[in-house]
MARZASE-847352 format. One record per residue (C-alpha): x, z, y; residue number from 0. Coordinates in nm, 3 decimals, m for minus. Layout:
{pt {X,Z,Y},NUM}
...
! end
This chain:
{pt {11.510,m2.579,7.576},0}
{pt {11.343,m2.302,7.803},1}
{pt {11.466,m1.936,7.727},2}
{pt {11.243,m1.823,7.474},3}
{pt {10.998,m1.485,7.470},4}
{pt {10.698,m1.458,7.315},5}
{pt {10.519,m1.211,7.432},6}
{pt {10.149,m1.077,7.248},7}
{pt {9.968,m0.830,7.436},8}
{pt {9.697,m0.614,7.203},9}
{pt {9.475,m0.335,7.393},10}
{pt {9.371,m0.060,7.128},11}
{pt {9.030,m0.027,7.112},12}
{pt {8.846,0.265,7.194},13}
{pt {8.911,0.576,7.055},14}
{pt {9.221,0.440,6.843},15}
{pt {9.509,0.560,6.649},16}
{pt {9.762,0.682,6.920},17}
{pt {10.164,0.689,6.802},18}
{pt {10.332,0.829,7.116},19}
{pt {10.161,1.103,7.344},20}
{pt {10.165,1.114,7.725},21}
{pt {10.520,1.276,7.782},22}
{pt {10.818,1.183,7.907},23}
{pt {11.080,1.071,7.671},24}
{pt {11.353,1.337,7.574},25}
{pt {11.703,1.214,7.741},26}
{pt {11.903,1.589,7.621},27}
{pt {11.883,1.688,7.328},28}
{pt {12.000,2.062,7.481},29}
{pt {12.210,2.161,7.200},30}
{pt {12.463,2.283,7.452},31}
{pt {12.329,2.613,7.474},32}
{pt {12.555,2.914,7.507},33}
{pt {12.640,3.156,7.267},34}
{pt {12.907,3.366,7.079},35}
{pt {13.137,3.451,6.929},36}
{pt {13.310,3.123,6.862},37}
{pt {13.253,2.940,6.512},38}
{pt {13.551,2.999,6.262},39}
{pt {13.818,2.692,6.205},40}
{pt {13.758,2.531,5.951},41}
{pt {13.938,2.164,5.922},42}
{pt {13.855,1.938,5.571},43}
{pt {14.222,1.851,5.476},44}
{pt {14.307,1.509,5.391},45}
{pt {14.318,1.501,4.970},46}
{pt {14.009,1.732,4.997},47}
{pt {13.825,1.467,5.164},48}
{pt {13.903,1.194,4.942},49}
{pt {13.860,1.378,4.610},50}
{pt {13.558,1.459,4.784},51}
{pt {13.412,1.105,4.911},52}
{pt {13.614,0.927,4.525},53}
{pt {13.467,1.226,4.278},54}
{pt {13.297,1.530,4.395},55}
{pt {13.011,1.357,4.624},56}
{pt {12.928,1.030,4.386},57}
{pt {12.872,1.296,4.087},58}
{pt {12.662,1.559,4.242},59}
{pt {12.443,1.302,4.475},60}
{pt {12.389,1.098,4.155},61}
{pt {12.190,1.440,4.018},62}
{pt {11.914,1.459,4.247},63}
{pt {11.696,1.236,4.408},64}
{pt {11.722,1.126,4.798},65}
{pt {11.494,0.922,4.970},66}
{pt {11.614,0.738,5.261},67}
{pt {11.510,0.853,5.565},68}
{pt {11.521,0.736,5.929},69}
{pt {11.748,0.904,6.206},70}
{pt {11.632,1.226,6.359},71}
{pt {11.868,1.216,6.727},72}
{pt {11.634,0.937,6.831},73}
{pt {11.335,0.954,7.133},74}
{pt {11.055,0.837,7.192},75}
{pt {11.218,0.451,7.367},76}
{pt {11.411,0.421,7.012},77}
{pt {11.720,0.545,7.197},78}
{pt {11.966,0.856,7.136},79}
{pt {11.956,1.124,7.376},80}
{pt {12.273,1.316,7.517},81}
{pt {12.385,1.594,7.319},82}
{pt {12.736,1.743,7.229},83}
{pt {12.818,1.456,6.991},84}
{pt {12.689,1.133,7.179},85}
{pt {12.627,1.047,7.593},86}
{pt {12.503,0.749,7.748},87}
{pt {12.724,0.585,7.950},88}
{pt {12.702,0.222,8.142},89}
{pt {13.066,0.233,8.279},90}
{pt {13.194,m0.028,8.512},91}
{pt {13.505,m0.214,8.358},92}
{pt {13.728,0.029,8.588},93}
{pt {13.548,0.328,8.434},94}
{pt {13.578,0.183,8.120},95}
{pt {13.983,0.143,8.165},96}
{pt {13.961,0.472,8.282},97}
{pt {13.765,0.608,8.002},98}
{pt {13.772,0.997,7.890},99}
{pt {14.116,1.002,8.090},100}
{pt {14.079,1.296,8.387},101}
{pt {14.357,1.298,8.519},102}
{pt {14.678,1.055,8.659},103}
{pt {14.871,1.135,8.327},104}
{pt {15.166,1.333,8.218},105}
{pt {15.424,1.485,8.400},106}
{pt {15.772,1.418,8.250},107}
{pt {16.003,1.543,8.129},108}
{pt {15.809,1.655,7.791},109}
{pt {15.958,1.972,7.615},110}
{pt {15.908,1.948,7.280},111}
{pt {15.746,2.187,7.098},112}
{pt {15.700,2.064,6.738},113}
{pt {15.672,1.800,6.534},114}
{pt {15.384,1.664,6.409},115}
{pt {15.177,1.781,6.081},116}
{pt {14.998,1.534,5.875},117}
{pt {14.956,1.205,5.857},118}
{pt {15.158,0.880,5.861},119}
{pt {15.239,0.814,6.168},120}
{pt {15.602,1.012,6.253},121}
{pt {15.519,1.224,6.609},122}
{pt {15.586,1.516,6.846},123}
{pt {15.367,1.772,6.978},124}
{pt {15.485,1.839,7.341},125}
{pt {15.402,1.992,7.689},126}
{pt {15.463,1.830,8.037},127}
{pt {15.610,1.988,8.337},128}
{pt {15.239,2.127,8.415},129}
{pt {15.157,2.289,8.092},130}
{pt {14.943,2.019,7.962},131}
{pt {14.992,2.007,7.573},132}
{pt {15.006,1.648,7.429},133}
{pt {15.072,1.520,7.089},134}
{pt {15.307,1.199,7.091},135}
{pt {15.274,0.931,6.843},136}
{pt {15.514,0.638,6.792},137}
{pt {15.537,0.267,6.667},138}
{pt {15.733,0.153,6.359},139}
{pt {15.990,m0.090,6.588},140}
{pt {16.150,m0.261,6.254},141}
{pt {15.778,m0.450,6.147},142}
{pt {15.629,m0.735,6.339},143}
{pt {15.321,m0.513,6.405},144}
{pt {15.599,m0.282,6.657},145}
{pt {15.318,m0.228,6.894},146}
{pt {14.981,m0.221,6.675},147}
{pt {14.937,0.148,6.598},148}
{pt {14.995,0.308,6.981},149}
{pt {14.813,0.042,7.195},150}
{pt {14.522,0.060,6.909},151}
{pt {14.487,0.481,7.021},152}
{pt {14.458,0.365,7.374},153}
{pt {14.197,0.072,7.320},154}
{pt {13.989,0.202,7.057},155}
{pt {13.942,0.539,7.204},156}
{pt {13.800,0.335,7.532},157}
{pt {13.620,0.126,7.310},158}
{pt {13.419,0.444,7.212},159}
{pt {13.428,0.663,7.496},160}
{pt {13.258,0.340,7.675},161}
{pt {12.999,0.304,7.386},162}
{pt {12.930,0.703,7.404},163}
{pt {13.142,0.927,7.178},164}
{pt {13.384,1.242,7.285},165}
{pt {13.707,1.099,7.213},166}
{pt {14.043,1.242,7.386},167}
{pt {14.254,1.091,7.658},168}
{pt {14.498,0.819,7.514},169}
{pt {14.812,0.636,7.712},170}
{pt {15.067,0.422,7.618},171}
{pt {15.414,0.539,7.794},172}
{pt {15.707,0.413,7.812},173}
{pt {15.976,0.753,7.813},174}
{pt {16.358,0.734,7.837},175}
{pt {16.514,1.001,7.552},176}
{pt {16.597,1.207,7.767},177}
{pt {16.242,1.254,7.851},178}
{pt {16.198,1.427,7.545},179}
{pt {16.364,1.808,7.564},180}
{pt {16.474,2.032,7.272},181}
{pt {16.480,2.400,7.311},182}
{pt {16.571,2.671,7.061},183}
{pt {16.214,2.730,7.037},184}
{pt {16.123,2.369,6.905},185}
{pt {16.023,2.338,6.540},186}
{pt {15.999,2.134,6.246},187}
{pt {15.614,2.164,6.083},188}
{pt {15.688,2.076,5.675},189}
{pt {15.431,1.933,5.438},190}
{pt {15.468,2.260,5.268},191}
{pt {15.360,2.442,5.553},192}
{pt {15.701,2.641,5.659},193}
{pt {15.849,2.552,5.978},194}
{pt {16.229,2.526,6.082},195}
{pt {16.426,2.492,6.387},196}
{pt {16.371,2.110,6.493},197}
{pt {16.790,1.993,6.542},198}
{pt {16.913,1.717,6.755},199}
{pt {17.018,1.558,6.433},200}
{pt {16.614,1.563,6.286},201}
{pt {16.488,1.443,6.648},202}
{pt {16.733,1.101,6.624},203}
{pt {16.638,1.025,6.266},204}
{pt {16.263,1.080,6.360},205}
{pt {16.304,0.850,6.654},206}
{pt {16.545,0.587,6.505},207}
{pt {16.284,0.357,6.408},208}
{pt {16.056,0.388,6.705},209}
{pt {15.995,0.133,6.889},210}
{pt {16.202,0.065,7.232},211}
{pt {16.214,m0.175,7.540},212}
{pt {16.547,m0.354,7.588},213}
{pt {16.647,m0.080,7.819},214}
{pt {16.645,0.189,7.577},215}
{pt {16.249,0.299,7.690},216}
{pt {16.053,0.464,7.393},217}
{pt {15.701,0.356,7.371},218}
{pt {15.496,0.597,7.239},219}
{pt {15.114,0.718,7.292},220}
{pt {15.036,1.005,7.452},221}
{pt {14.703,1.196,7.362},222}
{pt {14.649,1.456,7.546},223}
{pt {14.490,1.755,7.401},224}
{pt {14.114,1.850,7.419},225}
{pt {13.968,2.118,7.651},226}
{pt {13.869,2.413,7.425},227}
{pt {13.942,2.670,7.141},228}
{pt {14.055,2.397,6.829},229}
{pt {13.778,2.482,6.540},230}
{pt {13.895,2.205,6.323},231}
{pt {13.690,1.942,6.238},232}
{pt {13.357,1.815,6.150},233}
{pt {13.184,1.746,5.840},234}
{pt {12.984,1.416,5.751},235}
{pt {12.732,1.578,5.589},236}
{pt {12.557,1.856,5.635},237}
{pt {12.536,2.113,5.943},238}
{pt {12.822,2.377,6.025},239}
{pt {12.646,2.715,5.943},240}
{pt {12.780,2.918,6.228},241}
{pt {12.704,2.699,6.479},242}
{pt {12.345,2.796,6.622},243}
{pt {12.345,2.441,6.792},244}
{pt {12.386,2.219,6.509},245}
{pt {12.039,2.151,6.343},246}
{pt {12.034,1.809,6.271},247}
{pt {12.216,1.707,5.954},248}
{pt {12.536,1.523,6.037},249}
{pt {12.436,1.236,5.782},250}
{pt {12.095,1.182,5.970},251}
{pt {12.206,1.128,6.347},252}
{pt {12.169,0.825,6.425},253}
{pt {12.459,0.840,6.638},254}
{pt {12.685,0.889,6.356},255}
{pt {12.493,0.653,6.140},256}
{pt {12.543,0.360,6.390},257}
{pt {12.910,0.416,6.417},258}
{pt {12.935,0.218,6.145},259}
{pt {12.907,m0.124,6.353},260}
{pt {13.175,0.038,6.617},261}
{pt {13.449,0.093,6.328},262}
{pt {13.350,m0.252,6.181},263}
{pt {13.429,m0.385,6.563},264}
{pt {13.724,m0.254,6.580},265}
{pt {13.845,m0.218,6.229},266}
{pt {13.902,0.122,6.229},267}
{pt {13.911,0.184,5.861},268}
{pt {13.982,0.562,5.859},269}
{pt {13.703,0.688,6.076},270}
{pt {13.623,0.997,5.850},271}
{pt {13.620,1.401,5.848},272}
{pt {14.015,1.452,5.907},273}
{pt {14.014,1.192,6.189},274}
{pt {13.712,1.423,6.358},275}
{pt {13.784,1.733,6.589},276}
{pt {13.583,1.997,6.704},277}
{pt {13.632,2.214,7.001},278}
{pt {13.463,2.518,7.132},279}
{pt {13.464,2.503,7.488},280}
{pt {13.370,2.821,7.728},281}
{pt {13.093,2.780,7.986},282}
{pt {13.098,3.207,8.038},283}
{pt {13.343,3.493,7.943},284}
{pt {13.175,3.526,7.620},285}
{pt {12.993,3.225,7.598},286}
{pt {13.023,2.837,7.505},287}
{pt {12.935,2.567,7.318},288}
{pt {13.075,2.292,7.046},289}
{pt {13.151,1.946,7.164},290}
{pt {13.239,1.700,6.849},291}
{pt {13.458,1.441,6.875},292}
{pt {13.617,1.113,6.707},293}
{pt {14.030,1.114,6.671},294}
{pt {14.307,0.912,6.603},295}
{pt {14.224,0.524,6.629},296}
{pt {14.597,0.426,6.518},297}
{pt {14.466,0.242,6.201},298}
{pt {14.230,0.024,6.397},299}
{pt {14.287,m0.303,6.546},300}
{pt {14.595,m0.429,6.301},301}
{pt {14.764,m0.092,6.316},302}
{pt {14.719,m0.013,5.942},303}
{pt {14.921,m0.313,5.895},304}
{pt {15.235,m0.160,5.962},305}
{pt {15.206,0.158,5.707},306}
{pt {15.345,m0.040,5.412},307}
{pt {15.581,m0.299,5.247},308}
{pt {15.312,m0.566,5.119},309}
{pt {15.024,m0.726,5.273},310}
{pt {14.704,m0.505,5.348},311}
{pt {14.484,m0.783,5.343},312}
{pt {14.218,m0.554,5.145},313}
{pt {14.195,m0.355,5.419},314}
{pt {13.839,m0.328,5.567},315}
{pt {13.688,m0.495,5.292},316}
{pt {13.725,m0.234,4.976},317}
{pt {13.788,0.123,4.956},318}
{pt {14.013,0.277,4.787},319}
{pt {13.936,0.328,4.438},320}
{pt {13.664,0.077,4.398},321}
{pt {13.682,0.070,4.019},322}
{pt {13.443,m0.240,3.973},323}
{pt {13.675,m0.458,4.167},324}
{pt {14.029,m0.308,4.020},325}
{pt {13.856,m0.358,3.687},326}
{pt {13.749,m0.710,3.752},327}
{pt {14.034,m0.814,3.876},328}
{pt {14.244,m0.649,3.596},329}
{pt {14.021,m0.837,3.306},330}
{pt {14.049,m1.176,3.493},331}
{pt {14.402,m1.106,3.594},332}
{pt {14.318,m1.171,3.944},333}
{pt {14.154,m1.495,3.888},334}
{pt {13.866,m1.436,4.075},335}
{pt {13.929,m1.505,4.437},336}
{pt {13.825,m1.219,4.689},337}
{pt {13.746,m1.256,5.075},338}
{pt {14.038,m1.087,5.153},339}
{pt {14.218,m1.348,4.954},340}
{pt {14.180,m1.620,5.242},341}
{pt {14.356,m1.384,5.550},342}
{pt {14.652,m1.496,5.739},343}
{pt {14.865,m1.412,5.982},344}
{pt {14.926,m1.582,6.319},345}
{pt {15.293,m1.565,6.372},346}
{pt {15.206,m1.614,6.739},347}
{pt {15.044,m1.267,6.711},348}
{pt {15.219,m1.007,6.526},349}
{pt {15.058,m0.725,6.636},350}
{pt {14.705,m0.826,6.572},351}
{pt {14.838,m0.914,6.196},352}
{pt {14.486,m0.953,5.978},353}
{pt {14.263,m0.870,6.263},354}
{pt {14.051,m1.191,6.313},355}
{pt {13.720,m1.307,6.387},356}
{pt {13.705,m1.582,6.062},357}
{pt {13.735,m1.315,5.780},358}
{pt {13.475,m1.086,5.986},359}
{pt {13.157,m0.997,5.793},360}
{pt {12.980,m0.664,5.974},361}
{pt {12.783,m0.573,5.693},362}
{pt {13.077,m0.613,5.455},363}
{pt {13.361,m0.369,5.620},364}
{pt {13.405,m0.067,5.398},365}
{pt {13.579,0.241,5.501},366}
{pt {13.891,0.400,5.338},367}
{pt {13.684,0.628,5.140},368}
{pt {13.276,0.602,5.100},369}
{pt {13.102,0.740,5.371},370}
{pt {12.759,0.888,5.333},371}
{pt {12.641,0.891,5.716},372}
{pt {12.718,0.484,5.685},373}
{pt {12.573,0.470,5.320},374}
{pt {12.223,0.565,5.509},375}
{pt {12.185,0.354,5.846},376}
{pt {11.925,0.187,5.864},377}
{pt {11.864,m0.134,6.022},378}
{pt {11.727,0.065,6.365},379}
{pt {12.058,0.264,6.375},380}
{pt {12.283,m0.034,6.317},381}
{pt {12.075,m0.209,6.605},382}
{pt {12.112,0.067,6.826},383}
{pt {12.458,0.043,6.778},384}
{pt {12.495,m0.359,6.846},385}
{pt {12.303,m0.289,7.208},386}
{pt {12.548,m0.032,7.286},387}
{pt {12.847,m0.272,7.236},388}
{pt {12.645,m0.604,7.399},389}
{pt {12.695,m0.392,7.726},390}
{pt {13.077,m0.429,7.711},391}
{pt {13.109,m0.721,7.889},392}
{pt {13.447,m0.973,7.884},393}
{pt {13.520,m0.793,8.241},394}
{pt {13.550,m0.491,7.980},395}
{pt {13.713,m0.564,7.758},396}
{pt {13.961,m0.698,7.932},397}
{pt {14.054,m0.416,8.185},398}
{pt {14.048,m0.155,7.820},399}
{pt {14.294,m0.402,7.665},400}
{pt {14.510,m0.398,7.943},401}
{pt {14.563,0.003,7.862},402}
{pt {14.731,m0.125,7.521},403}
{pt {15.004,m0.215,7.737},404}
{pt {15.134,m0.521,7.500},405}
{pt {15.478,m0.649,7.565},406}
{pt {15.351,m0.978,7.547},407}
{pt {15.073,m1.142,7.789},408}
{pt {14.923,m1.376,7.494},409}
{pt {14.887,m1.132,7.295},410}
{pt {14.667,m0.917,7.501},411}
{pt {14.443,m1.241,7.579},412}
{pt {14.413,m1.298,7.215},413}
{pt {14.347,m0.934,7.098},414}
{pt {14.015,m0.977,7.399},415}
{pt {13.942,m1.291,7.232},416}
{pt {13.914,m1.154,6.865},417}
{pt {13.707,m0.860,6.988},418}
{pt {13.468,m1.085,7.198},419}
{pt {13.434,m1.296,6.845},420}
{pt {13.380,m0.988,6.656},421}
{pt {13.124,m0.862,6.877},422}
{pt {12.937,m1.154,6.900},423}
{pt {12.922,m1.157,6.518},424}
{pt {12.785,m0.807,6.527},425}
{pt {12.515,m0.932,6.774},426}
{pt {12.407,m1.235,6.593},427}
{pt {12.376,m1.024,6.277},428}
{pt {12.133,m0.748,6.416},429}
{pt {11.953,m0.946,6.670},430}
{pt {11.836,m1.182,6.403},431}
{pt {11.647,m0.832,6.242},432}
{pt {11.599,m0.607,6.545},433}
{pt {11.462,m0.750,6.899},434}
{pt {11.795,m0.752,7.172},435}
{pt {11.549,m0.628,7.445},436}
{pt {11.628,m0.305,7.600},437}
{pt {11.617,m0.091,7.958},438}
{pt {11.214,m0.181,7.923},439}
{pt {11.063,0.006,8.201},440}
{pt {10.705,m0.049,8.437},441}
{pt {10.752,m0.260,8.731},442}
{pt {10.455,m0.231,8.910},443}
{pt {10.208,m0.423,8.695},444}
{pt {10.482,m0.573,8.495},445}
{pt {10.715,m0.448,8.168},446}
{pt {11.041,m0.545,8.240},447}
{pt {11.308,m0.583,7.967},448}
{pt {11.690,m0.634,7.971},449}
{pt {11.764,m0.880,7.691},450}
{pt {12.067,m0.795,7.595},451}
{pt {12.115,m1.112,7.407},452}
{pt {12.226,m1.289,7.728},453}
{pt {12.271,m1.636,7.579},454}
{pt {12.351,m1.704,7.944},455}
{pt {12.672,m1.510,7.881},456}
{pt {12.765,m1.631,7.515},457}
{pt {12.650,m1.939,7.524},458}
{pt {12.422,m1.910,7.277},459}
{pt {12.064,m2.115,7.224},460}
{pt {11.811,m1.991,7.442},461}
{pt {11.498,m1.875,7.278},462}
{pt {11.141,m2.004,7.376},463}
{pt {10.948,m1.762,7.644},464}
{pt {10.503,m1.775,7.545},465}
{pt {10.269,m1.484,7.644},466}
{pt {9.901,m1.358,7.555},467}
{pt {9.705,m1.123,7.616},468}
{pt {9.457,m1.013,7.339},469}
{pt {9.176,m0.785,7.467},470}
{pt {8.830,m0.674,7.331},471}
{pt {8.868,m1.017,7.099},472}
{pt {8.950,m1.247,7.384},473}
{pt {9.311,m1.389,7.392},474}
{pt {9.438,m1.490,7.739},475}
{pt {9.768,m1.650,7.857},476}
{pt {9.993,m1.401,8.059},477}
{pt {10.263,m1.509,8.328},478}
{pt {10.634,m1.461,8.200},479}
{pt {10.902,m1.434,8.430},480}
{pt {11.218,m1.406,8.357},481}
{pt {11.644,m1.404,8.490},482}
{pt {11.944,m1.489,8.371},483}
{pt {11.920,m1.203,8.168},484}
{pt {11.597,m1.005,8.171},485}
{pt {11.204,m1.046,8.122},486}
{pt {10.884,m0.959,8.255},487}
{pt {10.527,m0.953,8.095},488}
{pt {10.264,m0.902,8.348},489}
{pt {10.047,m0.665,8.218},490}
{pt {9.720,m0.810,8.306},491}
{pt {9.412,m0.616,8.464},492}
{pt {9.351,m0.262,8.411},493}
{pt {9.102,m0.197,8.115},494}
{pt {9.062,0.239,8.099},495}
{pt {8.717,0.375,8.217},496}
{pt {8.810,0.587,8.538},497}
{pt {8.606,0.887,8.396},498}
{pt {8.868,0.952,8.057},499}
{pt {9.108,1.189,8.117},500}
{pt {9.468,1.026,8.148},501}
{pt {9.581,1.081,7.741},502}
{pt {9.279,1.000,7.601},503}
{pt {9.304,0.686,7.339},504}
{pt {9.085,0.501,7.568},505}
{pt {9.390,0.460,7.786},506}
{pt {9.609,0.352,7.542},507}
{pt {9.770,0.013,7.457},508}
{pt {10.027,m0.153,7.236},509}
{pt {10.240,m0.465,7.382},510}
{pt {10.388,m0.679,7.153},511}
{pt {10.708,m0.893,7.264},512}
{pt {10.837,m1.153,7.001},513}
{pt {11.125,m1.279,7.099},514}
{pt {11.208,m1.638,6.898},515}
{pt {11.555,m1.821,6.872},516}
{pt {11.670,m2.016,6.590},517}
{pt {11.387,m1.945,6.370},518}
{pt {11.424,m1.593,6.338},519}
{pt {11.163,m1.380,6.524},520}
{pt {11.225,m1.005,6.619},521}
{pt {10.966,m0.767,6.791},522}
{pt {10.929,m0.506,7.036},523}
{pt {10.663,m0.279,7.015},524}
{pt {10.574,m0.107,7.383},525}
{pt {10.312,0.202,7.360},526}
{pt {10.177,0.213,7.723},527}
{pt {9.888,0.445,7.846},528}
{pt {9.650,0.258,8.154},529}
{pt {9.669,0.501,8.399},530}
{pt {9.442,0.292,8.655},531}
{pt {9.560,0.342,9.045},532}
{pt {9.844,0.538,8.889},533}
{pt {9.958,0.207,8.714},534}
{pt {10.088,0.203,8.367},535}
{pt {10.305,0.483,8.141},536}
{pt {10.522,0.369,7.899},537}
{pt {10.543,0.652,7.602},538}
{pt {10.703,0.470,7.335},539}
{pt {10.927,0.182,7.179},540}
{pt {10.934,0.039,6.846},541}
{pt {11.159,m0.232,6.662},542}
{pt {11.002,m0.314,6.372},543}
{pt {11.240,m0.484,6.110},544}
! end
């Protein structure tokens, strides 16, 4: 079967409705403007959040009325613009590997200068020999899943650097003990808040169960800290009040919205305010600007595997404190079977444990607590989303796995396997709704789309490829042209009286692209303005679902 695009050209007629107005699209959305003085810390504390998200948020929301709205960071080509929270990145698969790293990496030995606070995950916060502060994080070496938690940190947060998102520098090291240096000035942080001198003794019974090479190496992950004044982190919901910046409610970006998809991809089940950061970084003496950022990816993959005694086989499919399922299953004594029932581990794969491709369902992962920024995507944000991951290729994926550093060489094939499956799944489920074609742009007398699709990639059915053009009530056949993995529409003669000036509504045309594969049909909108000798202006995208 031929690739398949159907393409429907409709001219406006004159004096029409016009949706998008002669200007350039916004690419920044400039909220990186100086000012001062720096916004107060303020960091939402673990049990906070999840009273919050279980108790606090359900009650009051369930009070008033909210209509759903759509995103607000989006332009004019149904795209997100740079700003402090999101930037769009194409990375080759060496960028990608390289990610939000800047540098070659630690230099050793690390002096320790406390331990870690909060969490679940035992670690040390350290500096290397030039200053640079990083906070260490080990694996659990007594579970299967003895590698899960630190190559997940250095995956995931590639994973979203690639897609967009501020996320710090991960590494997986391998450090001898004596790499790690106590001095009378190293601490202890306790859960009560007090701190006392960290011992020899306390260092050897937090590292006993880390996990270690057969030559006494300590594998650990190294994330090394942000550039910036630490103003703790940032809220779902809402805007933070003494940030000039911030006007667009953190619950309507669609950047945040969409993220939804990413953690789904990757599993990372506790992608919420405490795992967020926010940093105030100087561009003057007394000047700068907040950049907001995404933390701590150790969960993800199959790393929240490891934090307990029994299965987590629920994980990614309920949140905590779902009361309709505990209920249910409490009245029918567990009789009814749940999709989590079915998940198994490969023995061949410890540390992927549950992470598969079979038990998969995008629109089904849930989040450790409710989220309300994932509560309101839309189908456009989640779309979004699944045509920033189809540009991860296999080629990426494979050189970002590779920084996970597994012990074991199938492993690391498998774990690009699963996410290849995984993404694919997220594909199939938007593109069915929301039209794959992106990149659209003017080519001379042609719009040109990527379609990001790319059955010639996944294998997948092609779809059929028609074109019209319908024009002052005539309907014409247009050529269609297209690659292994892109379109073109020629846009047919140029209709605009010379004499109208070059926004007028006489100018002004809608092209329709269907694109149709497996009986499901998905449509791109393109607002163009006939400019005559100065050929054709796109002003505007649209995806209806």
């Amino acid at each position: 079967m031929r690739p398949a695009l159907a393409a429907l050209i409709a001219v406006a007629a004159c004096g029409g409705p016009i949706r998008f107005a002669l200007r350039a699209p916004v690419w920044d959305e400039e909220d990186d403007r100086p000012f001062w003085p720096a916004p107060a810390y303020d960091e939402e504390m673990d049990v906070a959040n999840t009273v919050d998200a279980l108790l606090l948020h359900p009650i009051s929301h369930g009070l008033r009325f909210e209509p759903r709205t759509e995103a607000l960071d989006v332009n004019s080509l149904d795209e997100v613009p740079n700003s402090t929270w999101f930037t769009n990145r194409s990375p080759s698969p060496e960028e990608a590997a390289r990610g939000p790293c800047v540098d070659e990496g630690p230099q050793l030995p690390f002096t320790i200068v406390s331990s870690k606070e909060g969490g679940t995950t035992p670690g040390l916060v350290v500096q290397d020999e030039s200053g640079q502060r990083y906070l260490l994080k080990f694996d659990d070496g007594t579970v299967p899943e003895n590698e899960a938690g630190t190559a997940a940190d250095a995956i995931v947060s590639r994973l979203y650097w690639a897609v967009g998102f501020h996320v710090p520098c991960n590494r997986v090291l391998y450090v001898a003990r004596s790499d790690l240096v106590l001095t009378e000035r190293s601490v202890e942080r306790r859960p009560s808040g007090s701190r006392r001198p960290l011992t020899t003794a306390r260092l050897e019974r937090m590292l006993r169960r880390a996990t270690r090479t057969e030559s006494g190496l300590i594998r650990l992950s190294a994330s090394r800290y942000l550039d910036g004044t630490p103003i703790g982190t940032w809220r779902g919901e809402g805007t933070r009040q003494d940030d000039p910046n911030d006007l667009v409610p953190h619950q309507d970006r669609r950047s945040l919205r969409g993220e939804r998809f990413l953690a789904a991809w990757v599993a990372h089940w506790d992608s919420r305010g405490p795992n967020t950061f926010d940093a105030f970084v100087p561009t003057g003496p007394e000047a700068g600007h907040v950049v907001h950022h995404f933390l701590d990816f150790s969960d993800a993959l199959a790393g929240i595997s490891r934090r307990t005694r029994w299965p987590e086989t629920r994980v990614g499919h309920e949140t905590v404190g779902d009361l309709g399922t505990t209920l249910a299953d409490a009245v029918t004594f567990g009789v009814v079977r749940r999709p989590w029932d079915a998940v198994t581990r490969d023995p061949r794969y410890p540390n992927l444990a549950y992470f598969d491709v079979e038990h998969f369902s995008p629109m089904g992962f849930a989040p450790q607590t409710p989220l309300e920024r994932w509560a309101r995507a839309e189908w456009a944000d989640l779309a979004w989303m699944a045509r920033r991951i189809a540009r991860l290729s296999r080629a990426h994926l494979e050189a970002i796995v590779e920084t996970g550093r597994y012990g074991d060489p199938a492993e690391e094939a498998r774990m690009v396997e699963v996410l290849l499956g995984r993404r694919d799944r997220i594909l199939e489920t938007c593109f069915e709704v929301s039209s794959p074609l992106s990149d659209v742009h003017v080519d001379g007398e042609r719009l040109c789309a990527t379609d990001l699709a790319r059955p010639s990639e996944r294998g997948w059915e092609p779809a059929l490829v028609e074109a019209w053009r319908d024009a002052a009530g005539t309907r014409t056949a247009l050529a269609v042209t297209h690659g292994r993995d892109s379109v073109c529409v020629a846009l047919g003669a140029h209709f605009a009286p010379r004499a109208c000036a070059p926004g007028d509504a006489d100018r002004y045309a809608v092209v329709e692209v269907a694109r149709i594969r497996g009986g499901h049909r998905t449509v791109l909108r393109a607002h163009l303005y006939d400019l005559g000798p100065a050929g054709w202006f796109l002003a505007g995208l649209e995806r209806p679902s």
